[in-house]
Structures are given as C-alpha cells and as structure tokens.
DOFI-547454 format. One line per field, with one value per residue (C-alpha): x, y, z; residue in one letter; chain; residue number from 1. Coordinates in steps of 0.05 Angstrom, whole numbers. Layout:
// DOFI-547454
X <- c(X,...)
Y <- c(Y,...)
Z <- c(Z,...)
code <- c(a,...)
unit <- c(A,...)
pos <- c(NUM,...)
***
This chain:
// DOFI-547454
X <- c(1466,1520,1558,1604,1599,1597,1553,1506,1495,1481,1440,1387,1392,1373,1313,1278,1230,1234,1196,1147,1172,1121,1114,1155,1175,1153,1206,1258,1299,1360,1418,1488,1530,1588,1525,1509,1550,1545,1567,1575,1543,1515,1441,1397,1334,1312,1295,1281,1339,1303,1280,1350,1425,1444,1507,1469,1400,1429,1471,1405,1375,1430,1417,1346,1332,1362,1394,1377,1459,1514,1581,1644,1712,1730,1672,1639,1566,1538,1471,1446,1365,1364,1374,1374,1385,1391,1385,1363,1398,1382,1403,1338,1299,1331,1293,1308,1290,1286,1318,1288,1281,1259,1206,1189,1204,1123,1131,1108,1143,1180,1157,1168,1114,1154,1220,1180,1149,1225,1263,1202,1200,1278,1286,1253,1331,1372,1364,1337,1388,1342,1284,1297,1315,1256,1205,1167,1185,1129,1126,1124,1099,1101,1183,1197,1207,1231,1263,1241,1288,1282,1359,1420,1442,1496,1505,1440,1469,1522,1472,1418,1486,1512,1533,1528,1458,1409,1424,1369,1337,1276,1214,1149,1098,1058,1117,1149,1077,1085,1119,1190,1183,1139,1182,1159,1147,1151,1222,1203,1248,1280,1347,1384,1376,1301,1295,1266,1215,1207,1273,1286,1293,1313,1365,1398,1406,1370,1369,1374,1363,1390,1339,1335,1297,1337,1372,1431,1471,1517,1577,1622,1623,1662,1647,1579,1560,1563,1528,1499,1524,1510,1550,1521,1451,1442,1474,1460,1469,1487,1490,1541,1558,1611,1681,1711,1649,1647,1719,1716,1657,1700,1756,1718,1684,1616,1613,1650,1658,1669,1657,1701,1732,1770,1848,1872,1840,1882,1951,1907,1877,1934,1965,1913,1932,1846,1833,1850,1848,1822,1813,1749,1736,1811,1797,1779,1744,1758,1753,1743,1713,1653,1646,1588,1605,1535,1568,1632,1696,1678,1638,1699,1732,1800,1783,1774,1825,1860,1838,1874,1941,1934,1906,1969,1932,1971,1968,1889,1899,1940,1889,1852,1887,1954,1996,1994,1919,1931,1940,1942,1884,1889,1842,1769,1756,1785,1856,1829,1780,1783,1781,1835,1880,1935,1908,1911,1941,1995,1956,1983,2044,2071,2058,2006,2024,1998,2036,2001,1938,1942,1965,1903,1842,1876,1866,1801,1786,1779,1762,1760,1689,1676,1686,1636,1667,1607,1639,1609,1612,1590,1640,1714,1748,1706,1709,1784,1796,1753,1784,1850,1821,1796,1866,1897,1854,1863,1952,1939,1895,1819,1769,1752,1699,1678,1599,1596,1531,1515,1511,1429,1448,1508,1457,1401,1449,1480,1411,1413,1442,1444,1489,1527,1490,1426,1441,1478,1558,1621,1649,1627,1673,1648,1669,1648,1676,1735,1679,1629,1680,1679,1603,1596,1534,1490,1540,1504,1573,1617,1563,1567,1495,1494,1434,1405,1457,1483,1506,1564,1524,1591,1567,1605,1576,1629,1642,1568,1571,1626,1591,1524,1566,1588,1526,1538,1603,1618,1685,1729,1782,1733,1709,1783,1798,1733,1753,1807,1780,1718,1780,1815,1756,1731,1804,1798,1734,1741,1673,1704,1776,1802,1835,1867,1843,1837,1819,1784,1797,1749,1762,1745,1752,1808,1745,1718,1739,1718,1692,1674,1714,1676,1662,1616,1578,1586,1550,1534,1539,1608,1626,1646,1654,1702)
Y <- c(2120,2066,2037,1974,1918,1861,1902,1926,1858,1829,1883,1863,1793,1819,1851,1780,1786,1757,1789,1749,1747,1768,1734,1778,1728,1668,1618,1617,1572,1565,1603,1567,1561,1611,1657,1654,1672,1637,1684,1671,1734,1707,1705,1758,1755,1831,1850,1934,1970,2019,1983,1961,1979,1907,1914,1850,1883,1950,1897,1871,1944,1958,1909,1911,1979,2050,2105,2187,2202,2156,2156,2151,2124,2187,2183,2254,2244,2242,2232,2164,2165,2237,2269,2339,2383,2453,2490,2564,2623,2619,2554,2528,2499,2438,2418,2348,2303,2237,2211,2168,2094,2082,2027,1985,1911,1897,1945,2002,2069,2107,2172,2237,2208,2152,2180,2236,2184,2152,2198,2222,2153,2141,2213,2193,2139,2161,2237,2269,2330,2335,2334,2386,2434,2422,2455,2416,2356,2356,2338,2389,2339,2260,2265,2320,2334,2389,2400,2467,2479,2522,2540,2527,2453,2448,2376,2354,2316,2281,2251,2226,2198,2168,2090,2096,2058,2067,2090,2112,2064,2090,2048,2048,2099,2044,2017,2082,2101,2051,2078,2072,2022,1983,1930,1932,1864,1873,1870,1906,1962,1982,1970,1922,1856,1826,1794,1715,1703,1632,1608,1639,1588,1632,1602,1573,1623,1677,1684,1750,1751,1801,1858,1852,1926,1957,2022,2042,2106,2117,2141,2083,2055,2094,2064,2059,2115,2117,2055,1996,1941,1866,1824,1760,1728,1699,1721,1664,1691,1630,1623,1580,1595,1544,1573,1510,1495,1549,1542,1479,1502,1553,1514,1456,1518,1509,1585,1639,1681,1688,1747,1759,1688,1689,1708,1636,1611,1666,1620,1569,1616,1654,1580,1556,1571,1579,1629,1698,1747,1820,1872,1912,1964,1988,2045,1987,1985,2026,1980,2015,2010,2046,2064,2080,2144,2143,2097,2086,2089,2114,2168,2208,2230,2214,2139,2153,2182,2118,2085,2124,2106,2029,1998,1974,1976,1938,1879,1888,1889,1831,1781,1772,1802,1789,1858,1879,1878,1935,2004,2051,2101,2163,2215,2211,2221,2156,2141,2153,2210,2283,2303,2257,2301,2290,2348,2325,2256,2263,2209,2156,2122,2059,1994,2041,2065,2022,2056,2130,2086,2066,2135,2164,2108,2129,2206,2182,2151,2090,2038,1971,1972,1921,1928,1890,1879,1856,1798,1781,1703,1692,1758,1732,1798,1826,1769,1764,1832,1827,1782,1818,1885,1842,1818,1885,1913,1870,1881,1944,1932,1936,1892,1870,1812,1790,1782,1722,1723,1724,1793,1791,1791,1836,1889,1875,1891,1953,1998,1981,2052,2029,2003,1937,1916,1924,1884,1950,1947,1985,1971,1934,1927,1945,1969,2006,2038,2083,2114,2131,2169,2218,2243,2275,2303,2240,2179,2174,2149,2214,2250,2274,2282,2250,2211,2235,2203,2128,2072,2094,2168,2216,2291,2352,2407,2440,2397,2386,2457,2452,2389,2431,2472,2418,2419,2504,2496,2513,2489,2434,2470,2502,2434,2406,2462,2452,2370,2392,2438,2374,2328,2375,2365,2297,2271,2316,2284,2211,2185,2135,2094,2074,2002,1997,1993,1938,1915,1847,1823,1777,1713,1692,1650,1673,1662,1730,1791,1861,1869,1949,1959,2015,2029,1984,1968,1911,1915,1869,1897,1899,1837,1776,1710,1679)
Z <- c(2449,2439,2488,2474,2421,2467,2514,2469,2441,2506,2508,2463,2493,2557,2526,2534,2485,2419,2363,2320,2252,2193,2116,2081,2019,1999,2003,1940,1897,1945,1898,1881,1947,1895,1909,1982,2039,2096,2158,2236,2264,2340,2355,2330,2376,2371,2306,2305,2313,2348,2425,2421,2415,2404,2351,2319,2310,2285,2232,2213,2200,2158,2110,2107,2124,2078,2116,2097,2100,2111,2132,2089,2096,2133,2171,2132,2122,2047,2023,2007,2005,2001,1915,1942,2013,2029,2096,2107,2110,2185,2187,2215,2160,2125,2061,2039,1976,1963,1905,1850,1850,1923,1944,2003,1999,1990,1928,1961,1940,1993,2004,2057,2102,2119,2136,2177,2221,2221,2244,2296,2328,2327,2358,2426,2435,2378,2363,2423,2405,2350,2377,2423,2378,2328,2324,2265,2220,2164,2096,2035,1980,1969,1964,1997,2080,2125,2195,2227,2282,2340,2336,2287,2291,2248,2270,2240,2184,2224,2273,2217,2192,2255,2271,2340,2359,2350,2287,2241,2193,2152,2157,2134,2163,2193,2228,2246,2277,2340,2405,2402,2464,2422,2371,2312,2279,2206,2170,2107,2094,2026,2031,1988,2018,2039,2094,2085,2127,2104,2115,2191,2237,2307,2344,2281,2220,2191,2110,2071,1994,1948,1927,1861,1852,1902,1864,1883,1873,1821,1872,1879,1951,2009,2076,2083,2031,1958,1919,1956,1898,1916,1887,1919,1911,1985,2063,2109,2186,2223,2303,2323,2397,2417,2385,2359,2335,2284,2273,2246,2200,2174,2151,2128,2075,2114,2133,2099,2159,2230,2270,2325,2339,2402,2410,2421,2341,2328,2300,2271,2232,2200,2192,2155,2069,2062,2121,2134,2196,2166,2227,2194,2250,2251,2303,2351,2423,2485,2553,2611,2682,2715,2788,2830,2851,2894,2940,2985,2971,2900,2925,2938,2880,2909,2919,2838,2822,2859,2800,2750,2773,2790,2731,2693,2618,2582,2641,2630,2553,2554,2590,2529,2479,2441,2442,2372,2364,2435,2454,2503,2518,2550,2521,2541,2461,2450,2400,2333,2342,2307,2386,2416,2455,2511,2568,2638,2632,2675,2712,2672,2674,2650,2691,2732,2801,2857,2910,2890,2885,2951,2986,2945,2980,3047,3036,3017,3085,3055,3118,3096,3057,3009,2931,2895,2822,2774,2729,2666,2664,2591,2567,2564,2559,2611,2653,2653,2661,2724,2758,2746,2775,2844,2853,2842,2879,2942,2933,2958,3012,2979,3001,2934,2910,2850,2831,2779,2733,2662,2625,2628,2708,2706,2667,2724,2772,2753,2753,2829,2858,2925,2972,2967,3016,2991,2925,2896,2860,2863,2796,2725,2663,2596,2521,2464,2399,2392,2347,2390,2440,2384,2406,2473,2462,2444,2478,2559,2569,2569,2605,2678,2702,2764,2776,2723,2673,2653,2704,2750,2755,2761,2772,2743,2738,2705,2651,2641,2628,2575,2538,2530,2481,2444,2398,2379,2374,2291,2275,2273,2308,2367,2375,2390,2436,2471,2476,2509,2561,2573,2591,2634,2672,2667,2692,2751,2781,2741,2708,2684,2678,2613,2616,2541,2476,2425,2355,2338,2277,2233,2203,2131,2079,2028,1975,2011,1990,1987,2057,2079,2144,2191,2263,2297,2228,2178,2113,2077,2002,1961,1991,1934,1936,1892)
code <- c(x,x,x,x,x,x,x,x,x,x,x,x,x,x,x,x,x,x,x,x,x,x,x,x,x,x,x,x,x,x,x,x,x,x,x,x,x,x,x,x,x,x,x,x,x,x,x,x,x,x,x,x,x,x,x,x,x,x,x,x,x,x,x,x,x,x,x,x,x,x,x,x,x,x,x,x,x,x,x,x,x,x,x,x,x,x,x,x,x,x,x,x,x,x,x,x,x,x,x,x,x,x,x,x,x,x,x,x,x,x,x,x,x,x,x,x,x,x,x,x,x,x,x,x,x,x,x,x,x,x,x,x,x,x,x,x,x,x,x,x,x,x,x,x,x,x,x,x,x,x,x,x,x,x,x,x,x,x,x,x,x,x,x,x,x,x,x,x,x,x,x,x,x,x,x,x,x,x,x,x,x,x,x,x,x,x,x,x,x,x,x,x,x,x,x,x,x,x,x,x,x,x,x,x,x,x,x,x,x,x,x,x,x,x,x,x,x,x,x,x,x,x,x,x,x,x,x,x,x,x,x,x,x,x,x,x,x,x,x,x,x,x,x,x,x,x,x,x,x,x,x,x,x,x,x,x,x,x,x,x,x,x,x,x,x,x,x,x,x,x,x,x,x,x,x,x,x,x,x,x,x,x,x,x,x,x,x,x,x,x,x,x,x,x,x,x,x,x,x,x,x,x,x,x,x,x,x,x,x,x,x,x,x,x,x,x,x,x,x,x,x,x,x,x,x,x,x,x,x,x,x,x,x,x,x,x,x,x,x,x,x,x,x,x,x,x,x,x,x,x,x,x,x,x,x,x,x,x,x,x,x,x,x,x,x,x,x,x,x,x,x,x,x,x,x,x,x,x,x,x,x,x,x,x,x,x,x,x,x,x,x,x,x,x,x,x,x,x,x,x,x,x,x,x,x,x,x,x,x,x,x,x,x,x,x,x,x,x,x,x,x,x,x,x,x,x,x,x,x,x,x,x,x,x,x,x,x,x,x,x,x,x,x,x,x,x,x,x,x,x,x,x,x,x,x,x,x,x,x,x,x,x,x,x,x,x,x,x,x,x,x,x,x,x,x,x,x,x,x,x,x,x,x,x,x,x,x,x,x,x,x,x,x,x,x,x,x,x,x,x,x,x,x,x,x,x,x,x,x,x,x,x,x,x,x,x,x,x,x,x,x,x,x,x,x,x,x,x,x,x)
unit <- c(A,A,A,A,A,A,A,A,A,A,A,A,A,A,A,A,A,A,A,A,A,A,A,A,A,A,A,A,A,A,A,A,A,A,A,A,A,A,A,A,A,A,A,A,A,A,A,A,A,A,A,A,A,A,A,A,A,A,A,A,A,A,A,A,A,A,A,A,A,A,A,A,A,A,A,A,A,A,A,A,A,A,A,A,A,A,A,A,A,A,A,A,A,A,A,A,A,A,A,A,A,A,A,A,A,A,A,A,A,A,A,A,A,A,A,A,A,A,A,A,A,A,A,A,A,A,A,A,A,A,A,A,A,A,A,A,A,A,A,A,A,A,A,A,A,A,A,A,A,A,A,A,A,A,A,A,A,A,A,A,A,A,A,A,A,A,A,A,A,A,A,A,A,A,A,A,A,A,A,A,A,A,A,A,A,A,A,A,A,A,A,A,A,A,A,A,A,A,A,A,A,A,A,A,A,A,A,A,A,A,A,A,A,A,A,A,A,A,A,A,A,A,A,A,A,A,A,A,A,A,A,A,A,A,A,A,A,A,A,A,A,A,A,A,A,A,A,A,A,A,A,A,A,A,A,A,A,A,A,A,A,A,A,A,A,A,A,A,A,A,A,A,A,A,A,A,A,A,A,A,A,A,A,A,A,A,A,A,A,A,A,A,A,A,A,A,A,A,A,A,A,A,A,A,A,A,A,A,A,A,A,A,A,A,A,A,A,A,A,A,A,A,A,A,A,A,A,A,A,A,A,A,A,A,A,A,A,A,A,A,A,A,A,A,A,A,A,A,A,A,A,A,A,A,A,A,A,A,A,A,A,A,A,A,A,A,A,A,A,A,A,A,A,A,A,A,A,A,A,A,A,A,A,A,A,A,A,A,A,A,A,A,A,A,A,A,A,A,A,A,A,A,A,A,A,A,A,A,A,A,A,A,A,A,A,A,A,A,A,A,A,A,A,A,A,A,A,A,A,A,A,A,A,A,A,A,A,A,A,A,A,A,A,A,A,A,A,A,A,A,A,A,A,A,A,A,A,A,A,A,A,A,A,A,A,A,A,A,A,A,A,A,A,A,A,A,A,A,A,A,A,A,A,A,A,A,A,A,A,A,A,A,A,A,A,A,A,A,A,A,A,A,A,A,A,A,A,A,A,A,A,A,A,A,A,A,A,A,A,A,A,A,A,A,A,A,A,A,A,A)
pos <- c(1,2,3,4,5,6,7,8,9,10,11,12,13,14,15,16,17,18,19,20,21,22,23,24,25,26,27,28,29,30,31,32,33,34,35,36,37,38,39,40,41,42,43,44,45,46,47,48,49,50,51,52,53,54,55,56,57,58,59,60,61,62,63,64,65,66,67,68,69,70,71,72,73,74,75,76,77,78,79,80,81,82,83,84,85,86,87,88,89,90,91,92,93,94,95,96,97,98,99,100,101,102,103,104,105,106,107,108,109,110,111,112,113,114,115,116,117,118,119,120,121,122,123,124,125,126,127,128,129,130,131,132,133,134,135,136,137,138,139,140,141,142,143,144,145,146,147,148,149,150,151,152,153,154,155,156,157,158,159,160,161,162,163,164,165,166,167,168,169,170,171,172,173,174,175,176,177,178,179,180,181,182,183,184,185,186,187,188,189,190,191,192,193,194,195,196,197,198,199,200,201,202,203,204,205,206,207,208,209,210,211,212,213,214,215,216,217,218,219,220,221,222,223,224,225,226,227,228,229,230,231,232,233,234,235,236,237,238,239,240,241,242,243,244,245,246,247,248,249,250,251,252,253,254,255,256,257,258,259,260,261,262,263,264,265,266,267,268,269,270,271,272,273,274,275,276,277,278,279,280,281,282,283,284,285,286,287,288,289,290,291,292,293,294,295,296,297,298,299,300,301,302,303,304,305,306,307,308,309,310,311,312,313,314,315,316,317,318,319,320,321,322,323,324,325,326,327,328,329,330,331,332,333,334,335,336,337,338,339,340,341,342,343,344,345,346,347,348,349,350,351,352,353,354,355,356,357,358,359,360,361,362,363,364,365,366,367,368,369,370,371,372,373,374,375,376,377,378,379,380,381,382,383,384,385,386,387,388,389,390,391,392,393,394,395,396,397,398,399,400,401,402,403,404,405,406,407,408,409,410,411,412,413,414,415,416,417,418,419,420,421,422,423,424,425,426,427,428,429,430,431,432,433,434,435,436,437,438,439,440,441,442,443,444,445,446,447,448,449,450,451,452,453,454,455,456,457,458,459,460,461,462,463,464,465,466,467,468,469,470,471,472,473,474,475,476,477,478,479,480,481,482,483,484,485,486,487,488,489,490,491,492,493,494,495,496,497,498,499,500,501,502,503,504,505,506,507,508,509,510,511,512,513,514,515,516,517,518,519,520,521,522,523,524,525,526,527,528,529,530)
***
C-alpha cells in the first residue's frame, strides 16, 4: 500500500525499532569528493522495504536492491531483471527468465529461488492481489520461475512493477524466507550500489558505494527502467534535520542535495548563482482529510458531505505552499492519472461554500459534539493545514479542537475507532502521491470497507462492488469508464476530502545534473557530478 510521502516516512519512524546493520564491505579508500555525492535524504532507521512503507526505506531498496519490471517515463512497465516472459494462452501461467549477469553483493549468483521467495514474502503487504489469484509460484530451473494463477490477471506485470510501497525488491532466499513482519537485517541485494556497512553511522549518514559488477541493460535509461548506469563512485545519505542547517551545507558545497527543503528557502535558493530548484516528482502529492465515519457527526454522510463544500483548497494549499507549485483536485484518481475524470464534482466550487456546509451539519443533526482534529506537530504542511481546518470549522458553528502530538502520536491515535471520548478522533490530515491514486485495487486508501478497511473506515457497498472489478477489467478505455462510475459513488457517500494538490521541488547544486524525476522514487543511478 502507499499512502503519503511525509506519512509514510513517519511511518517507518514510528516502527520504533531500528535494525542491526550486518558487515557487508570492508571499509574503502574514500573516492574524490568530484566522485561522491553527498545527499540530504532524512533519517533512515528501517532498513527492509518490506515491514515498512517509509518513502526513505523503499529509497534505500532501490538502490541496493533490483526490481523484476520497472516503470518508465510513462509509467508502462518493462523488464529489468527478467531476459525473457511469456504468459499462457489462458492467461494463467506467466513464465519468466532472468537475464544474464546477475549476482548478489556477497558474489552469490541470483537465481529463480530467490525472486520466488521475494515476491512470496512481499505478497503478504505489497501483492496480496497476487496472491489471491495464485495458485503456485515455483521455479522451473536455476533462472527460470512461474506464476500459476487461479484466474487471468492481466495486471500482473504492473504490480511487480509498481512504486507504490512496498514495492518489490528481490532479495536473497535466506532473507526472503523470514516472515514479512520480521526485518530482515542484511543489506545485500544486487542492485547497483552496495551498501557500506563500515561507514554507517545511524543518526548521521549512511554510505553507498558504486557496484562495480553490477550489469546493467543495454536500453538506455527511461524512468526507472532501461540501464542502471552510475556515473559516480560514492552516495553519502546525510541526516540533517534542522532546515537552515542543511541549507547552509548546501551552499557552502558540503552536500549536493536537499530533499524537500521547506517553501520559505525557496527565494534564497533560486537567488543563489550555485543552487537550483528541480521539481523531480512532477505529478506531485494529493492532501486530503480523513473522517471517522464510525463516530458523530461524521457518521452521517451528510455531516460529510459538509466537508466537501467548506474546505476552500487553495486557502489550505496556500498555508504551506506558494501558488505555482498548487492545484486543484477534484477526481478521486488524482490530476495526472490515466483515470482522472470530472463525474460528480459539482460539489466543488471556488473559495468552498461554508454557507451549504453549514445547512448540510444541520440536516445532519449535528448538536454541538466535539471535533477532535489530530495535528501533526513535527509535519509543517499538515500542521498548518490543521489548524486552518479547526478555525474553519468553528466559523460555522463546529465545536472543533485541535490534538497536538508528534506523527509517532498522531499514528497511535488514529487506530483508536472509538469515541472522542474514549481517546478516539474525528479527523487527521495526510498525503500521498498523485501516483498512487492511479491504483484502486491495491491503495487501502480509495477503498470503502468499513471496518474492515484503512483509518477513517467509510463503507460502500456499492462502490466496493465496482472496485472489485477493477482487477478484470481489460482495457484502458473500460478502466476509465469504470473510474468514472467508482467516483460517481465515492463523492456520494465521501471517504475522504481532497484539500489541493502540490509539487515539492528539490534543491541541488548546479554541479548536479541528470537526476531521474518519478513518482514517489528517487534513484540514485544516471545522476553526474560535474
């Protein structure tokens, strides 16, 4: 599942447990500083991208770890470990074969066996589509796998190709063999950078060294298929948490890089001759706001449909966010997806509406209950936006209060189903890709399941109907249609309410160059340094 960058970052913080970190490589000649890359990136603290759906982790895996398919530019997925792939003409046996040249970072080759136990493990939080429709995964020889299937899937290729996390890395049988609940420990995969065990100092920076025998394919890169090509010796990861901090660090030439530095380094940035602004994920992130639709007011779908009309998105947008990098959102599927569509959003309307708001928490019987608004302390964006939903809130006559706490509290919180008066929540801001909007069969966030399904629990039965075809569903064009009909829906009972959508753009050095823009992922490869 994804859900938002910042979120899913937090995430993996929350997780609380810190993995021991193996000898994978002795420690090296440090190469040229023309040769390394030095890179603000946050703190990585969870190293398998499989317990967690920390952005930062799955960043990590990317590096170290090879993919079966990848995405391009276009987001179509291509083969990258895999030489060779047919399916039956029933469509449910897929034969796959790995191509030459791959071995583990201990000098192990790769073989069938490993991805087998791969995708197994990853399909218990990444592919459970899969897994339900399989009815074997086994090996035909030491390069060679297959996926049995109980029905067609013709989406089998886009998930093992998806960026959403967890996404799936291939690991080593002996790895891939532990519970997916279980981290694994070792950061040996066979991708082309090794991780440096000998120069990690947690907390402070993480060091990953080019692999020398890593082969890649002869396609030229596209997103995050075609050839892996390193064009660096070194990547140095460094955690620098106080802004200014690593502002200063990257104008002085001390980093190279600075992921996500926050709106107001914006002008300094773009006046400074050395440093650029780049926006990499140009599809951006979707904000929006859950309810608990368990609990008063919000379990009355009118109270919910109040939400539609008051929030004012560019108002929300524009408390953390300078207006170009904004947009409006109105589809459920998100501005930039194959799926985005206009059907049923005659909801919104420019500036919102408070006084429709209003009128709608009255025919709701709304009497005066209290609105507890989770705020995320250590989350800017969220935070902000927060606080401007409690005061908007309480202009039309909702007895909204905030929560303060950290994210690690915020994410406590929101499992509680109950009540506000029993420690439960009303509301909780949170984000995640444009991207992952695109996926309404494997994202927990556009589902409608009730209890059953992700924080806020909405219930439709109708539309859960509509999303269980999603998967059949052959065509491009079947698949819009059927968008269409899911949002029809979902705006008539309101899972969720979209506040805006924005891009965050990088900052690097001008020295930088060649950086692979795509949704929620940053590679490392391509990348120069001049």
């Amino acid at each position: 599942m994804t859900v938002s960058r910042r979120e899913i970052i937090k995430a993996g913080l929350a997780a609380g447990t810190v993995l021991a970190i193996p000898s994978v490589l002795r420690a090296q000649a440090a190469p040229t500083a023309a040769r390394t890359v030095r890179m603000v990136m946050g703190d990585l603290s969870v190293f398998d991208p499989v317990v967690t759906t920390a952005s930062i982790t799955a960043n990590h895996g990317l590096a170290v770890y090879d993919t079966l398919f990848s995405l391009d530019s276009k987001l179509t997925p291509q083969p990258q470990m895999i030489g060779k792939w047919g399916v039956s003409d029933d469509k449910r046996i897929y034969t796959f074969e790995l191509r030459d040249g791959l071995g583990w970072h201990d000098g192990t080759p790769v073989t069938a066996t490993d991805c087998v136990a791969s995708i197994r493990r990853w399909g218990h939080v990444g592919g459970q589509l899969i897994m339900e429709r399989t009815r074997d995964i086994s090996t035909k020889d030491e390069k060679t796998f297959t996926i049995a299937l109980k029905e067609p899937l013709g989406m089998l290729t886009e998930i093992l190709a998806k960026v959403s996390t967890p996404c799936l890395y291939i690991m080593r049988e002996k790895d891939a063999s532990r519970s997916p609940t279980e981290q694994v420990t070792a950061n040996i995969g066979s991708g082309p950078f090794k991780f440096n065990e000998a120069l990690a100092k947690p907390g402070a920076n993480f060091t990953y060294d080019r692999n020398e025998k890593y082969v890649a394919r002869n396609e030229a890169p596209d997103g995050l298929a075609g050839g892996k090509v390193v064009n660096i010796d070194r990547v140095v990861w460094d955690n620098i948490s106080d802004q200014q901090t690593a502002f200063a660090a990257l104008q002085s030439g001390e980093v190279d890089f600075l992921s996500g530095p926050s709106a107001d380094l914006y002008s300094a940035i773009e006046s400074d001759p050395n440093l650029a602004l780049q926006v990499l994920n140009k599809s951006g992130n979707v904000f929006f706001l859950r309810m608990n639709c368990l609990q008063k007011p919000y379990d009355n779908v009118k109270a919910r449909q109040a939400m539609l009309h008051l929030i004012d998105q560019e108002a929300f947008m524009r408390t953390s966010f300078p207006p170009q990098y904004t947009s409006i959102v109105t589809s459920l599927f998100g501005n930039h997806t194959p799926y985005s569509n206009d059907e049923n959003t005659g909801w919104y309307k420019k500036g919102g509406d408070p006084e429709k708001a209003k009128q709608l928490f009255k025919e709701a019987g709304y009497a005066g209950e209290k609105v507890i608004v989770l705020q995320s302390t250590d989350w800017t964006e969220a935070s902000n936006a927060s606080q401007l939903l409690a005061a908007t809130l309480r202009k039309i006559g909702v007895n909204a209060e905030l929560a303060p706490s950290d994210w690690s509290g915020l994410v406590a919180r929101r499992a509680n189903n109950g009540p506000v008066e029993n420690g439960g929540w009303s509301i909780f801001i949170t984000t995640e890709s444009d991207y992952e909007r695109s996926d309404p069969a494997g994202n927990p966030t556009l589902d409608a399941k009730g209890e059953k399904g992700w924080y806020g629990w909405p219930k439709s039965d109708e539309y859960e109907a509509l999303r269980a075809k999603w998967p059949d569903v052959e065509t491009l064009e079947e698949r819009k249609a059927l968008a269409r009909k899911m949002q029809h829906e979902y705006w008539n009972f309101v899972g969720t309410v979209l506040l805006g959508e924005a891009v965050s753009p990088i900052a690097r050095r001008k020295a930088l160059t060649s950086l692979i823009g795509m949704p929620g992922l940053l590679p490392l490869w391509n990348m120069q340094k001049a």
